[in-house]
C-alpha positions as CSV (number, residue, x, y, z in Angstrom):
1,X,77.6,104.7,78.0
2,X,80.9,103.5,79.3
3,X,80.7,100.5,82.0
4,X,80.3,101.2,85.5
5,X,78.8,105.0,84.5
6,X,75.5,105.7,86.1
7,X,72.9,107.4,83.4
8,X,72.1,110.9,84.4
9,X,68.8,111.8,86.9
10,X,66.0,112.2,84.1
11,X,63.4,110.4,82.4
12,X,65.3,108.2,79.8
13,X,63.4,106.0,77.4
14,X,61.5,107.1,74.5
15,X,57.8,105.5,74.1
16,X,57.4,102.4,72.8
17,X,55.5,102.2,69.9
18,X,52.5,99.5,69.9
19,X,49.1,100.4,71.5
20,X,48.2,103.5,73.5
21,X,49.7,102.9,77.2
22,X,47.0,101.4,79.4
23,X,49.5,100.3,82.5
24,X,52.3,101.8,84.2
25,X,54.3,99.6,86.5
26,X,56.2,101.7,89.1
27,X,58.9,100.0,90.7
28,X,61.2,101.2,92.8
29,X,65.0,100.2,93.3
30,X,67.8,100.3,95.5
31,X,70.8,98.1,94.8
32,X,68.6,95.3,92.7
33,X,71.2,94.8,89.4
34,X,70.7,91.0,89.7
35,X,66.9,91.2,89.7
36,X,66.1,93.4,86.8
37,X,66.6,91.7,84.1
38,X,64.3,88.6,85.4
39,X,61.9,91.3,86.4
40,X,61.4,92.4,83.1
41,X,61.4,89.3,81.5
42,X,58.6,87.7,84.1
43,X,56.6,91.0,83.5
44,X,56.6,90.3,79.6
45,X,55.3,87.1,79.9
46,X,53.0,87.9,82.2
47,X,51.2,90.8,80.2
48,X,52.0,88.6,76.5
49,X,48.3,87.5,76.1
50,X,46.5,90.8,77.0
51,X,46.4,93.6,74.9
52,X,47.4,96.3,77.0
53,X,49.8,98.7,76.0
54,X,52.4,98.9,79.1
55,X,55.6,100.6,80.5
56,X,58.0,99.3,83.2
57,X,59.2,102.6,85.2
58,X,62.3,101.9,87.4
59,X,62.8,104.7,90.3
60,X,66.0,103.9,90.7
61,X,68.1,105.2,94.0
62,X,71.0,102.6,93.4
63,X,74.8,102.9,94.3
64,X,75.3,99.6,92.4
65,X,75.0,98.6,88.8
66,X,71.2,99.2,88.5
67,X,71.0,101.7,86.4
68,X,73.1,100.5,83.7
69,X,71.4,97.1,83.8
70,X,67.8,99.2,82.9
71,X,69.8,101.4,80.5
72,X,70.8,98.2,78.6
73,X,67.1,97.0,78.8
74,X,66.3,100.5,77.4
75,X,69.1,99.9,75.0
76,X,67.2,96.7,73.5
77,X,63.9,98.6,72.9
78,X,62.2,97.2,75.6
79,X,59.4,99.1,76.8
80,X,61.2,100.4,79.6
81,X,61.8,104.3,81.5
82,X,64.7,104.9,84.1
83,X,64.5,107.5,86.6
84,X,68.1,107.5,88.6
85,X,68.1,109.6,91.7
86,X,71.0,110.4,92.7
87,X,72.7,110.8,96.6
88,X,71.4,114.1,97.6
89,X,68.1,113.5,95.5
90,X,66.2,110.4,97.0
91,X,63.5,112.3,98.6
92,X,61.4,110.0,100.5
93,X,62.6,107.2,100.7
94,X,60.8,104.3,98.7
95,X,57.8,105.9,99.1
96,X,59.2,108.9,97.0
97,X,60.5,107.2,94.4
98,X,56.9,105.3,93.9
99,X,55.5,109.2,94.2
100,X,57.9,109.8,91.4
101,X,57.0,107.4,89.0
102,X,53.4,108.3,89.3
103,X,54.3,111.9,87.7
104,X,56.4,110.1,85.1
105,X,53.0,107.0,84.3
106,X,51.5,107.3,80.8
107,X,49.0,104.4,81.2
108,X,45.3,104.6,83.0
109,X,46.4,102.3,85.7
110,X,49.3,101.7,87.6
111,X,51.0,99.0,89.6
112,X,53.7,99.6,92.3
113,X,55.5,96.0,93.2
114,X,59.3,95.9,94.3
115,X,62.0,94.7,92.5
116,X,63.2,91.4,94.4
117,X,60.6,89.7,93.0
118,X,59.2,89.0,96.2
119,X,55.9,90.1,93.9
120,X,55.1,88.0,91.4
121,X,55.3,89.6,88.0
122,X,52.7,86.9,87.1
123,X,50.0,88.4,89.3
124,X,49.7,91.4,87.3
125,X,46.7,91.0,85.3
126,X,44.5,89.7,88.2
127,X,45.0,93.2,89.8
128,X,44.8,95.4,86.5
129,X,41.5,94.1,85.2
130,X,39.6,94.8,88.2
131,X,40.4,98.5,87.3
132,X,40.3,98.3,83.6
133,X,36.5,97.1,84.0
134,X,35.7,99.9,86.6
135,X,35.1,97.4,89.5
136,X,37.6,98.8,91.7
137,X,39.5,101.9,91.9
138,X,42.1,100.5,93.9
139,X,43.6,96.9,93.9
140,X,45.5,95.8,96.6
141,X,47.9,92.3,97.0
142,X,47.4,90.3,100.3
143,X,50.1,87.7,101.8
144,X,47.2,87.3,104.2
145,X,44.4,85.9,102.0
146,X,43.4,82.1,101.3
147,X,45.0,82.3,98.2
148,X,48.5,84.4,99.5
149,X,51.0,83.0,101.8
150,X,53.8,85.0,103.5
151,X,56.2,82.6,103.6
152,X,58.7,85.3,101.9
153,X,58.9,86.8,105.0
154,X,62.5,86.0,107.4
155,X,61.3,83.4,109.9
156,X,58.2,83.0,111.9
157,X,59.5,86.6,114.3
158,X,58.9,88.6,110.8
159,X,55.6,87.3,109.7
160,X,54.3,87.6,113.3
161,X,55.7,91.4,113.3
162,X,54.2,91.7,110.3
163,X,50.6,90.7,111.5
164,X,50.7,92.4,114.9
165,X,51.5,95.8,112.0
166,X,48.3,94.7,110.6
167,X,46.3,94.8,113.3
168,X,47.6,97.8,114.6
169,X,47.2,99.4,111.2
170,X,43.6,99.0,111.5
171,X,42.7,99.4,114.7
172,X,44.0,103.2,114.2
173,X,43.1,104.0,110.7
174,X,39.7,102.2,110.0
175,X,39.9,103.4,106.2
176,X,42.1,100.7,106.3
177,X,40.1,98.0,107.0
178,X,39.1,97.0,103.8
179,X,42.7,95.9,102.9
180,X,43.3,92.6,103.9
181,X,47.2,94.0,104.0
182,X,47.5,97.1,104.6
183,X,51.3,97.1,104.7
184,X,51.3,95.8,100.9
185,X,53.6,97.1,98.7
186,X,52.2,95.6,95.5
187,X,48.9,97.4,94.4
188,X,46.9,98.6,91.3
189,X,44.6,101.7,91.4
190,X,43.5,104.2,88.4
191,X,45.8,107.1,88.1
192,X,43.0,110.0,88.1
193,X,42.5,108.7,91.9
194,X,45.6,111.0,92.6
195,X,44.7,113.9,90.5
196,X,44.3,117.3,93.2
197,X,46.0,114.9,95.8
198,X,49.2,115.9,97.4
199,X,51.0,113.1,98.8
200,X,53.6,113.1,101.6
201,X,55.0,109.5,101.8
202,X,57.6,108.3,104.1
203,X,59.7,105.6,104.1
204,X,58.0,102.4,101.9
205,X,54.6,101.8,103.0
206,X,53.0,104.3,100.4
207,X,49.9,102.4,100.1
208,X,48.3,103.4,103.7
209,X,48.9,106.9,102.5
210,X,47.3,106.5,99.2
211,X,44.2,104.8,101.2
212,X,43.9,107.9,104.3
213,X,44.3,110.8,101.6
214,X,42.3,109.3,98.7
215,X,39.4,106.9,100.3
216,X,39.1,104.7,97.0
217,X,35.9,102.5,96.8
218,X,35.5,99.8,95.9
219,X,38.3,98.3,97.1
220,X,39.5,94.6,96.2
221,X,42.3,92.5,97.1
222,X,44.0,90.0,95.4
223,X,45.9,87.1,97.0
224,X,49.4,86.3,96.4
225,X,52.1,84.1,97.5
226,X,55.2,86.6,99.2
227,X,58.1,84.9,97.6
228,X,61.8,84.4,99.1
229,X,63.7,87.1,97.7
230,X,65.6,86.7,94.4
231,X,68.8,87.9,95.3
232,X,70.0,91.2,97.0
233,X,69.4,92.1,100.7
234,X,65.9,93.2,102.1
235,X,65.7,97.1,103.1
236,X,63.9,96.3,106.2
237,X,65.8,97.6,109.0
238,X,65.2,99.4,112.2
239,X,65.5,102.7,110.6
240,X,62.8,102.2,108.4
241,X,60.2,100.9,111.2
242,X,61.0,104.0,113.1
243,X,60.0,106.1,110.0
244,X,56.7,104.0,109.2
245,X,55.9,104.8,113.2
246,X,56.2,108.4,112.4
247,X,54.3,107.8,109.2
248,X,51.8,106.5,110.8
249,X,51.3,108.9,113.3
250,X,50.9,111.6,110.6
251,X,48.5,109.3,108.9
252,X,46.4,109.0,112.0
253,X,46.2,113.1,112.3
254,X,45.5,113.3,108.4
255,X,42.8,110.6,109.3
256,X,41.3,112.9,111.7
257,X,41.1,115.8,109.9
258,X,38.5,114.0,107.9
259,X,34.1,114.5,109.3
260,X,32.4,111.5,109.1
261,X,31.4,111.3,105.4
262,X,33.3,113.8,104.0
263,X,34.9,113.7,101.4
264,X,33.2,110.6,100.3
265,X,35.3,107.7,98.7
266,X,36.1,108.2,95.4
267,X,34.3,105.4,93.1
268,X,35.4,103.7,90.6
């Protein structure tokens, strides 16, 4: 591959050998080239005293360098698959790109986190073993938690948006409720949860529509601390709030749909 060329949309990287693959992490991208690398290397670490077998999945809807930066990953045998959706292709948003990578995840149980290291490769394991050990079916991060802190977020007018979201999110979708943060984009859950489930996500808060459609139980939640952003600029923007409203709304409906009981909550 010649510098500056973008791979071709497709699955590329072969699997790795080593154990069976136990853990997918999905991770969407957009415009992230300087993050990657660290991403990958913070992962490794992080995983380097269990003995899960593992895959790092980019999404990747980048105009940038992205793509070529996983392909050299790829390049050095790291155990690492590109998806590169190109203009014209990025269905969804975000939340496509996640829906994407869970038809492309080999392992039992996968993690979405973003790329800007906002999420803390580190924090990983503490939401995989729940799973792993069949205590939880779904394993969500909290900034919100004693042992999380939102301080990534811009200033003291984003994290209060972000709480007044919060509340809102479960004031109208109770199946919420036991997420300590709803609006999460870093999560584990088992990959059968979704089998027979037809998702619909918009925009990049895929984990409220994971919760509605699915009803996992038990649910846990792990806390976190919602780093500054590595480098790049965040994909928050105006746009994007008017599309999780809209989400949101549809979610409520969906939500509904649902009599009291039925279908139960799917166990771990």
């Amino acid at each position: 591959m010649t510098a500056g060329e973008v791979p071709a949309a497709g699955d590329v990287g072969a699997e790795a050998p080593g154990p069976p693959c136990v853990l997918s992490v999905i991770v969407p991208t957009r415009n992230e080239a300087p993050n990657v690398e660290l991403l990958e290397q913070r992962l490794s670490a992080a995983l380097a005293g269990t003995s899960w077998g593992w895959e790092l999945i980019f999404v990747d809807d980048s105009d940038d360098s992205t793509p070529q930066v996983v392909q050299g990953l790829i390049n050095a045998g790291r155990p690492v698959r590109l998806l590169h959706r190109g203009k014209g292709a990025r269905h969804g948003g975000l939340g496509g790109a996640v829906q994407e990578g869970f038809k492309l995840a080999r392992g039992t149980v996968m993690v979405v986190m973003d790329a800007d290291l906002q999420h803390p490769p580190e924090v990983v394991p503490a939401l995989v073993s729940p799973v792993l050990s069949g205590q939880a079916s779904l394993v969500a991060g909290s900034r919100y938690s004693w042992a999380g802190a939102d301080a990534g977020l811009a200033g003291p007018g984003r994290q209060l948006l972000s709480r007044t979201c919060r509340a809102v999110v479960h004031l109208v979708l109770p199946v919420s409720r036991p997420l300590e943060d709803p609006m999460s984009g870093l999560f584990a859950l088992r990959r059968s949860l979704l089998e027979g489930e037809v998702l619909e996500p918009k925009g990049y808060k895929i984990l409220l529509e994971v919760t509605v459609r699915t009803r996992p139980a038990p649910v846990r939640n792990v806390g976190f601390d919602f780093a500054p952003r590595h480098a790049g600029s965040s994909k928050a923007t105006l746009r994007e709030g008017l599309v999780f409203l809209g989400h949101l709304s549809r979610l409520m409906v969906v939500n509904g749909r649902q009599r009291p009981g039925a279908p139960s909550p799917r166990s771990a």
